[in-house]
C-alpha positions as CSV (number, residue, x, y, z in Angstrom):
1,X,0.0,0.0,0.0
2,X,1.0,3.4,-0.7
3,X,2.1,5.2,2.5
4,X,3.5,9.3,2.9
5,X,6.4,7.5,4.4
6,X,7.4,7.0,0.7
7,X,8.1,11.2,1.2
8,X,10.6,11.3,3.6
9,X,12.6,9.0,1.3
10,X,12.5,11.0,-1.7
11,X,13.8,14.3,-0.1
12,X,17.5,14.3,-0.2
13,X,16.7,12.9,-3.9
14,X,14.3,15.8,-5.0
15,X,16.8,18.1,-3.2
16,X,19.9,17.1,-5.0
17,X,18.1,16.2,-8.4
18,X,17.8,18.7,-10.9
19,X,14.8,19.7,-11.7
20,X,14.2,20.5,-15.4
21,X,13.0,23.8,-16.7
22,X,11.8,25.4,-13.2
23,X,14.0,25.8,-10.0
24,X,10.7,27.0,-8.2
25,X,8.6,24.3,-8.7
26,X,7.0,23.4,-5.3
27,X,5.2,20.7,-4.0
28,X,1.4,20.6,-4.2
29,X,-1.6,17.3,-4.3
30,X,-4.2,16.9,-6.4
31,X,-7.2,15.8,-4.6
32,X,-10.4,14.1,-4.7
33,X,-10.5,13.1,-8.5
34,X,-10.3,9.5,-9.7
35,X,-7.1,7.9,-10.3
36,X,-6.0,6.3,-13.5
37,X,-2.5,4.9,-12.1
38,X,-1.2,3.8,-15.9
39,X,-1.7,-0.2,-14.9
40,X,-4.8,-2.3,-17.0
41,X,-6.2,-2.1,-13.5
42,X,-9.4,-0.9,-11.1
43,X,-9.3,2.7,-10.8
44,X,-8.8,4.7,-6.9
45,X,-11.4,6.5,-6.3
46,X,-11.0,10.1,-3.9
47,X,-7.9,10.0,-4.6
48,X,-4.7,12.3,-4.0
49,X,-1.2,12.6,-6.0
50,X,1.4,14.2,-3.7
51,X,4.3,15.9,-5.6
52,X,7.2,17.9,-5.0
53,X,9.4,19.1,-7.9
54,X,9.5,17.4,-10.9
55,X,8.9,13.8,-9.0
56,X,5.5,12.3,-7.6
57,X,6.1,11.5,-3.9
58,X,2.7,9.4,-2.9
59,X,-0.4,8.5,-4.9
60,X,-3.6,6.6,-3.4
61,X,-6.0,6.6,-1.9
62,X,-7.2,9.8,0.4
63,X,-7.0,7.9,4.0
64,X,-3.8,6.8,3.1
65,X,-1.6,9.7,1.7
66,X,-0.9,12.0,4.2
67,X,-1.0,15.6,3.3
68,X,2.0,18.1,4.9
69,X,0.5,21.3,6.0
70,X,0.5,24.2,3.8
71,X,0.3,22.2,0.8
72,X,-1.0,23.9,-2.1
73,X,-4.4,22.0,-3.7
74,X,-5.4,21.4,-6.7
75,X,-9.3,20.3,-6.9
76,X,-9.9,17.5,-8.9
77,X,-13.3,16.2,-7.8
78,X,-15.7,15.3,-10.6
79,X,-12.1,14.4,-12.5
80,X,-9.6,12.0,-13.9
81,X,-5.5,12.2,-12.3
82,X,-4.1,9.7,-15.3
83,X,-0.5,9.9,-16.7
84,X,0.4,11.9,-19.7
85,X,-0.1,10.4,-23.1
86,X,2.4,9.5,-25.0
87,X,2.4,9.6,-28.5
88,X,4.5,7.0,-30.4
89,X,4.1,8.6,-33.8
90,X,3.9,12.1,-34.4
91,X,5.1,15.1,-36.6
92,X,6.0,18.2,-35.1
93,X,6.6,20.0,-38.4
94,X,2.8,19.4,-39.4
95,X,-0.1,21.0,-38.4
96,X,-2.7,19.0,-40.6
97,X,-2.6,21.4,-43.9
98,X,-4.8,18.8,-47.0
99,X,-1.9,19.0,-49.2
100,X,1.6,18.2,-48.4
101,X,3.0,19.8,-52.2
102,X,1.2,23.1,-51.0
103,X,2.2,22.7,-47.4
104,X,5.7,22.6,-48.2
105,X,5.9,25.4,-51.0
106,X,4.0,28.0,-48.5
107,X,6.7,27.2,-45.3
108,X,9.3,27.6,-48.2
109,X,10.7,24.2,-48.0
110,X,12.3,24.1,-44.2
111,X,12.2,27.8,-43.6
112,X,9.3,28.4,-41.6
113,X,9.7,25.5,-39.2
114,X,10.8,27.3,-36.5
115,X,7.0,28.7,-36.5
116,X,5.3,25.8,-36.8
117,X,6.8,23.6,-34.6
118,X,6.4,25.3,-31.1
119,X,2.2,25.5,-32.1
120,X,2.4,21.8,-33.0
121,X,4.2,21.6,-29.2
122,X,1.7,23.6,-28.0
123,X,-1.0,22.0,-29.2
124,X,0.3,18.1,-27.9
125,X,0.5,19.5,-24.7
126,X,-3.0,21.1,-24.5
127,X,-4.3,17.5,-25.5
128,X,-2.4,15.8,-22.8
129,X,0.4,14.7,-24.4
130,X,4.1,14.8,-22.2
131,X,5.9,12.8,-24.3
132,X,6.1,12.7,-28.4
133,X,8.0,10.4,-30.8
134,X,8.7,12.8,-34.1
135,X,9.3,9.9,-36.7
136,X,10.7,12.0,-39.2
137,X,11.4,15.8,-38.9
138,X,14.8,17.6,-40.4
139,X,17.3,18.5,-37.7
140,X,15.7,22.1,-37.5
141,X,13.5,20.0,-34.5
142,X,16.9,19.9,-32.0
143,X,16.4,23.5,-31.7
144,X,13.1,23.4,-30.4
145,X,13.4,20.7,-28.3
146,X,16.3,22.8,-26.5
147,X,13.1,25.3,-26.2
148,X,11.1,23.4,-24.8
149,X,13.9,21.6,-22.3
150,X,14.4,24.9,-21.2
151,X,10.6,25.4,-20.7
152,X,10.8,28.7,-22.4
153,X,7.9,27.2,-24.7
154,X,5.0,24.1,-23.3
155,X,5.6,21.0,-25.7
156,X,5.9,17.2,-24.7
157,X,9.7,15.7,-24.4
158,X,10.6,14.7,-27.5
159,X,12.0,11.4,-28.6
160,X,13.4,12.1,-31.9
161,X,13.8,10.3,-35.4
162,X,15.7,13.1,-37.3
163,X,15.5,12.2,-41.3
164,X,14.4,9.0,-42.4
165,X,16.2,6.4,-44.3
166,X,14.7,4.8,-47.6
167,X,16.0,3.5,-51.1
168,X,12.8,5.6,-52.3
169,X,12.9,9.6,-52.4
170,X,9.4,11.0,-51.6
171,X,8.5,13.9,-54.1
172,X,7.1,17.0,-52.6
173,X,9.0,16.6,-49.1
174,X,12.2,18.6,-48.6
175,X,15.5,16.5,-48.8
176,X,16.4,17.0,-45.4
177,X,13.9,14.7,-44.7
178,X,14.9,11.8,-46.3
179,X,18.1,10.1,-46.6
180,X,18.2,8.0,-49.7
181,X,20.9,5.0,-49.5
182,X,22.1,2.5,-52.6
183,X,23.9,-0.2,-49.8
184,X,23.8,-1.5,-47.0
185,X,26.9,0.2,-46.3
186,X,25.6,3.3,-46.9
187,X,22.6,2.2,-44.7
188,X,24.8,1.9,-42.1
189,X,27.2,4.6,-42.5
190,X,24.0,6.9,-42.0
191,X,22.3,5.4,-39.5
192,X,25.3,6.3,-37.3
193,X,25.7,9.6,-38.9
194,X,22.0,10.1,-37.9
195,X,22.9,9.4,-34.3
196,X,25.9,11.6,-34.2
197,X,23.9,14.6,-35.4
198,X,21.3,14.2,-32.6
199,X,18.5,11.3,-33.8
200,X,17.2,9.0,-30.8
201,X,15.8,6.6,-32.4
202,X,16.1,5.7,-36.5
203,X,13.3,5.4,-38.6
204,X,13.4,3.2,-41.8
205,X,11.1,4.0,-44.9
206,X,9.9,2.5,-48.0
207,X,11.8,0.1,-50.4
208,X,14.7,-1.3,-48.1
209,X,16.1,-5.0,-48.8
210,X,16.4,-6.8,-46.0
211,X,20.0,-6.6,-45.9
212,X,19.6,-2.7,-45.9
213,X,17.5,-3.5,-42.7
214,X,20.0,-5.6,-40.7
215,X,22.5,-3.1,-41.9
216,X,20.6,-0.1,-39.9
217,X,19.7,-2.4,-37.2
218,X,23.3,-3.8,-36.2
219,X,24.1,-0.3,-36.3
220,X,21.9,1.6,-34.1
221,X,22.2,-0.9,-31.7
222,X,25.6,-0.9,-31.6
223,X,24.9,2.3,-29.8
224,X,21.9,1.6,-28.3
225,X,19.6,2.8,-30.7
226,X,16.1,1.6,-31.3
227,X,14.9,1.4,-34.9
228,X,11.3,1.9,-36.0
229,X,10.3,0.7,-39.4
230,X,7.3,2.1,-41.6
231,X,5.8,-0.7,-43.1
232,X,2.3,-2.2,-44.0
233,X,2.9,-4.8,-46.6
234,X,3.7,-8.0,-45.5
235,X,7.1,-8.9,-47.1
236,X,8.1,-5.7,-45.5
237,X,6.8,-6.6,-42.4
238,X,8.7,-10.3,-42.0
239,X,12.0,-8.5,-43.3
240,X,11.5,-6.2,-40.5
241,X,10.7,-8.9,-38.3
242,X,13.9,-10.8,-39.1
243,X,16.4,-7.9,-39.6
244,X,15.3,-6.8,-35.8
245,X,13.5,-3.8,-36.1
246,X,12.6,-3.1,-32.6
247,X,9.0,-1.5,-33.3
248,X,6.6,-2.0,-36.2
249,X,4.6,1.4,-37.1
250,X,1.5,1.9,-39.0
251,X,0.5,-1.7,-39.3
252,X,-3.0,-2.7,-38.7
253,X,-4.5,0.6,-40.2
254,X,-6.0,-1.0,-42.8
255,X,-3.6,-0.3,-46.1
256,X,-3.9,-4.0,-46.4
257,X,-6.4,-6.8,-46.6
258,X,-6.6,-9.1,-43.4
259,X,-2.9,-9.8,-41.6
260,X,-2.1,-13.9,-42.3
261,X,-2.5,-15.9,-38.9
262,X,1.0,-16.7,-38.7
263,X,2.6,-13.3,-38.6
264,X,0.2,-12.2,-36.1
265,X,1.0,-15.1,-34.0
266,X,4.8,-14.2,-33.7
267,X,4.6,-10.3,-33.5
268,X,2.3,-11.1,-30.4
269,X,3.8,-13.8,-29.5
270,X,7.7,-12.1,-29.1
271,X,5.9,-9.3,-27.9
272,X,7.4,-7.3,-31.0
273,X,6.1,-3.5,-30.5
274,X,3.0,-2.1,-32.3
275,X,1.6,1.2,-33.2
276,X,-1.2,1.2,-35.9
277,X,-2.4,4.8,-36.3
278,X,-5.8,4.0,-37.2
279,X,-7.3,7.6,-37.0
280,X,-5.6,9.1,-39.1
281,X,-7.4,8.3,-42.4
282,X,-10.4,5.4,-41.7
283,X,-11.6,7.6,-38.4
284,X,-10.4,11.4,-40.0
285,X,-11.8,11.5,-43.1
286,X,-15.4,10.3,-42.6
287,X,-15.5,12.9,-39.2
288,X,-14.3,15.6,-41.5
289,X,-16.6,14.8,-44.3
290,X,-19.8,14.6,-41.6
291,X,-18.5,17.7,-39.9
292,X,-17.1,19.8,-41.8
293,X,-17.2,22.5,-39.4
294,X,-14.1,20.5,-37.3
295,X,-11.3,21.9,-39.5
296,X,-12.2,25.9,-39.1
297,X,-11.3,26.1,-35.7
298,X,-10.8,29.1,-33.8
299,X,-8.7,27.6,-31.3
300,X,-6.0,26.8,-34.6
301,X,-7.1,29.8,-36.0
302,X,-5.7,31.7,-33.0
303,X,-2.5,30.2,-33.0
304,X,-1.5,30.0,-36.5
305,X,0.2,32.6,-38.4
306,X,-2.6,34.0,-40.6
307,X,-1.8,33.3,-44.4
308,X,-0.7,29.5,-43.4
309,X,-4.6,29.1,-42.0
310,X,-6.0,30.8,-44.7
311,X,-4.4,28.2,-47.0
312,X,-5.1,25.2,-44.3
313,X,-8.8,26.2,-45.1
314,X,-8.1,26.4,-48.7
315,X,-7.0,23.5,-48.8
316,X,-9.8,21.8,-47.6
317,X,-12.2,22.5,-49.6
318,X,-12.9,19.5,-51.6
319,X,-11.3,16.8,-49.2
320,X,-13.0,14.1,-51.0
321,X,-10.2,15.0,-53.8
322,X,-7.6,15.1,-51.8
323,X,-4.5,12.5,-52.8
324,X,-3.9,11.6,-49.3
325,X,-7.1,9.8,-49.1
326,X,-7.1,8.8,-52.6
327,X,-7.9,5.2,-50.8
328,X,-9.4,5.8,-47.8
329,X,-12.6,4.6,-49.1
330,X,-11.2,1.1,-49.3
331,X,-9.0,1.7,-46.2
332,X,-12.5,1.6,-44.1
333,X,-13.6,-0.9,-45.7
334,X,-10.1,-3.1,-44.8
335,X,-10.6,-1.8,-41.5
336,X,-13.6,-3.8,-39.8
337,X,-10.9,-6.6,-39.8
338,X,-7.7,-5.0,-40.3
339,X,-7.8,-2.2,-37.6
340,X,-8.5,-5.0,-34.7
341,X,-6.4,-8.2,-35.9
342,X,-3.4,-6.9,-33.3
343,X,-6.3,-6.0,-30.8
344,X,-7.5,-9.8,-31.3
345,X,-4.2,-11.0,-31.2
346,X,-2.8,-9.5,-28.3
347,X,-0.4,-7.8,-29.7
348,X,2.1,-5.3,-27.6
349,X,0.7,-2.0,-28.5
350,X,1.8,1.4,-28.0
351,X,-0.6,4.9,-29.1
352,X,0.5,6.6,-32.1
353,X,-1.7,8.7,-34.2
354,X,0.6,10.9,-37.0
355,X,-0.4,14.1,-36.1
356,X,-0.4,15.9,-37.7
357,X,-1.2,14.7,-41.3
358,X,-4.3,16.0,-43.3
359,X,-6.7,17.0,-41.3
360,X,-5.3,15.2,-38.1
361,X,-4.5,17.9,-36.0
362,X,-2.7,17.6,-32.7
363,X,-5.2,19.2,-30.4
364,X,-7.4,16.1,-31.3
365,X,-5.0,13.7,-32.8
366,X,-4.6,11.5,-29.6
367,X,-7.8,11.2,-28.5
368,X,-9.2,10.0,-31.8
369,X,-6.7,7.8,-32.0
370,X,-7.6,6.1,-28.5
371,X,-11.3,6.2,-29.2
372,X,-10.9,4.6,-32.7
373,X,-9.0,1.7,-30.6
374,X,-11.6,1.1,-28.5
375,X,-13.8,1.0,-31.7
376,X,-11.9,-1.8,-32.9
377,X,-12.3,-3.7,-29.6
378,X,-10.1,-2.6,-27.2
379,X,-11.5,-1.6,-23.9
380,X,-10.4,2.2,-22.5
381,X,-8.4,0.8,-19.7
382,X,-6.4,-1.4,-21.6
383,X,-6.4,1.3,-24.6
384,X,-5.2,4.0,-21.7
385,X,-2.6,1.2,-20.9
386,X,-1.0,1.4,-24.3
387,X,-0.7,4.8,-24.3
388,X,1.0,5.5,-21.0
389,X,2.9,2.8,-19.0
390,X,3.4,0.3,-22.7
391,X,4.7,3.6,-24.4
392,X,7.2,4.5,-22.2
393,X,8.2,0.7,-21.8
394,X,8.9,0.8,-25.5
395,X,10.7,3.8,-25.5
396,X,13.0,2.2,-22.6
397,X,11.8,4.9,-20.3
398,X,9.2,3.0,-18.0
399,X,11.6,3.6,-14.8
400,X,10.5,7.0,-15.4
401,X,7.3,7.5,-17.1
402,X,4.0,6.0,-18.0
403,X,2.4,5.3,-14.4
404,X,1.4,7.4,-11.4
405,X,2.9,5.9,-8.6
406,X,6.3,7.2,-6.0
407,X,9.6,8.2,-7.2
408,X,8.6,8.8,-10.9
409,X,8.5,11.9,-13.1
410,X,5.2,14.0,-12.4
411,X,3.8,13.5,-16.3
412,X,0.1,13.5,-15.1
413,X,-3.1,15.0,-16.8
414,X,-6.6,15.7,-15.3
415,X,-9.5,15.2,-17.3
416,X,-12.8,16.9,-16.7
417,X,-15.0,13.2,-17.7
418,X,-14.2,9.7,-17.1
419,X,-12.6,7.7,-19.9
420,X,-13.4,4.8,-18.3
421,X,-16.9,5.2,-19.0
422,X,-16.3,7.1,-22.6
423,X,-12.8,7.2,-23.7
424,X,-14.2,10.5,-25.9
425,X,-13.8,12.2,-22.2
426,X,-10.2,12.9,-23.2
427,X,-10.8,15.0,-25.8
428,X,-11.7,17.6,-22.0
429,X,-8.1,17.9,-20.6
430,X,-8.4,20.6,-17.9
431,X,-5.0,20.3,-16.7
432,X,-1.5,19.2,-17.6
433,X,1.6,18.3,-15.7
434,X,4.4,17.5,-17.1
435,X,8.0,17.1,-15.0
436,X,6.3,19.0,-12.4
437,X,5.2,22.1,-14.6
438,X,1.7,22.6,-14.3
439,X,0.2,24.0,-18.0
440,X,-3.9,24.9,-17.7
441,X,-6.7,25.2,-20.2
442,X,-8.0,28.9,-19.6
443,X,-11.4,27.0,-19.5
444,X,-10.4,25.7,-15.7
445,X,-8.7,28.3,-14.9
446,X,-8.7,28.5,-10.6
447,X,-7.2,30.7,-7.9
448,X,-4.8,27.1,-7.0
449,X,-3.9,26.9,-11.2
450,X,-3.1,30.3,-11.3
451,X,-0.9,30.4,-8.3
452,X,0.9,27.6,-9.3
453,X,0.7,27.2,-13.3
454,X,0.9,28.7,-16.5
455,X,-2.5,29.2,-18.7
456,X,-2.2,28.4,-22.8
């Protein structure tokens, strides 16, 4: 049982620990809300989180976490207390513009990034998200991760990609991007070239041979680099599979008829990491096209420079014509079996959602992701499981992250609904935490917030 005991251990840690962005960050409990602690397990109810710094001392319930005088409160009756989402599979340079040609030409090709990407940031962090996997951003990212590090800017903690590596140049995306190899040698040679320049993890692409794979592979983990293919196809999938790529991303969302038996078997079976991003198209596109009104938002509107959303609205226009969902049609049509055959399976799943391609944007990006799981027959605890405590597990970082419980990083969120109930609930996040920094919707604002956060 959790005991305020736990507190007096953590002291001489907290006091000798750096903590990140904010020398001043004090202690304070959130109290009375229901507790999501990360685990696929019965929820506390009237509950508090005791934290101090960037670290939660005690979480549990009320009679059994003792709260020091003088402590600051945070309400959360009528709430959730869950971790932070994590997002396995997200792009901070997009901010869901219809057309990635146009996109590209109105930044001028890399040059506007550094406007773009602290929004995105923004935006993740206003939808609960502490922690971000960018699968594929130029290098121009590293500077605003150093941003947000230093908490001049709110954005999740970014595990990065940097450029991705493929045998197949993609049209209509800058080269620094991509990196296109003709070897494995070459494979290789870049993978630790990528690593040197700043990438945490290396992302694979379209049209490698399998000897290109194991090249990157025995490279990135010769310095203890994890490798994250994007595949659909079969083949592509078993050469991954048998090269060692260490997580399998976009599978299951429904570019391909049914998954065979076999392959499912193994991925589940070696407990092989998955991260589907169903939303993005199957779940998107027909919310888009039956509520159109979604994509002029005067949140975005506020926050995006003004000729970039006046083209973000231009661009959507006719989104039935738009080549990103040239297939989409028979993508949802894939997807009553596709989207759930890992569900079924059992499969080791993390929450990624690709915010944020067309019309995916990341204010809404994670929770449409999570409910379009539980669409395909996951239930919300296990689906808030795999996007908390089985993300940071992949990412290496569970020590750390993805639960609420004593000694790890405050990352918490507080939702005004119960996603237990309806997973849709997480589209309300009142409040967000994230190594100790409290970041408020102006919607919830309170004399405690306001004393002790920052409104955005």
């Amino acid at each position: 049982m959790r005991n305020f005991l736990i507190l007096f251990s953590f002291i001489g840690f907290i006091s000798t620990h750096a903590i990140s962005q904010d020398s001043q960050l004090k202690s304070y409990a959130l109290v009375g809300g229901m507790l999501i602690d990360g685990y696929e397990a019965p929820a506390v109810h009237n509950a508090v989180v005791l934290v101090s710094g960037n670290r939660i001392i005690a979480a549990g319930p009320a009679h059994e976490v003792t709260i020091p005088d003088g402590t600051p409160i945070i309400d959360t009756r009528g709430k959730t207390i869950m971790p932070g989402l994590i997002d396995m599979h997200m792009h901070l340079d997009l901010i869901g513009h219809g057309d990635y040609d146009q996109y590209y030409t109105l930044l001028g090709g890399t040059r506007r990034l550094a406007e773009v990407m602290p929004i995105a940031a923004k935006h993740m962090m206003r939808a609960g998200v502490t922690t971000g996997v960018d699968l594929g951003s130029p290098f121009d990212i590293l500077a605003v991760r150093e941003q947000i590090r230093a908490g001049k800017i709110p954005g999740p903690r970014l595990t990065i990609s940097g450029p991705w590596i493929t045998r197949i140049k993609l049209d209509g995306v800058p080269d620094s991007y991509q990196i296109v190899i003709n070897s494995p040698t070459e494979a290789a040679a870049k993978t630790l070239e990528l690593i040197e320049q700043g990438s945490d993890i290396i992302k694979i692409w379209l049209g490698l041979t399998l000897e290109d794979m194991k090249a990157v592979v025995n490279a990135a983990h010769s310095k203890g680099v994890k490798v994250h293919a994007h595949l659909y196809k079969v083949p592509a999938m078993e050469k991954a599979i048998e090269a060692g790529v260490d997580v399998l991303q976009h599978v299951g969302s429904a570019k391909m008829p049914p998954y065979p038996a076999a392959l499912l078997h193994k991925i589940a079976e070696d407990r092989i990491p998955v991260v589907q991003t169903v939303a993005h198209r199957i779940w998107v596109y027909p919310a888009s096209i039956e509520n159109p009104s979604r994509l002029d938002n005067p949140e975005l509107e506020a926050d995006i420079p003004a000729d970039i959303y006046a083209d973000m609205q231009r661009s959507f226009k006719n989104i039935r014509a738009l080549s990103y969902f040239k297939d989409t049609p028979d993508e949802i049509r894939h997807s009553t079996i596709n989207a759930r055959q890992f569900i079924d399976a059992n499969a080791y799943m993390g929450v990624g959602t690709d915010a944020a391609s067309p019309l995916n944007f990341h204010t809404e990006a994670m929770w449409r992701e999570m409910s379009a799981l539980v669409d395909s027959g996951m239930t919300p605890a296990r689906v808030i499981t795999a996007a908390t405590k089985s993300g940071a597990e992949i990412l290496g970082k569970g020590g750390e992250l993805g639960t609420i419980e004593a000694g790890k990083l405050a990352d918490i969120i507080i939702i005004d609904g119960d996603p237990l109930f309806d997973i849709n609930a997480l589209k309300y996040v009142a409040v967000t935490i994230k190594d100790g920094r409290v970041w408020f919707n102006k919607k919830y604002t309170t004399d405690a917030l306001t004393a002790l956060g920052t409104a955005f």
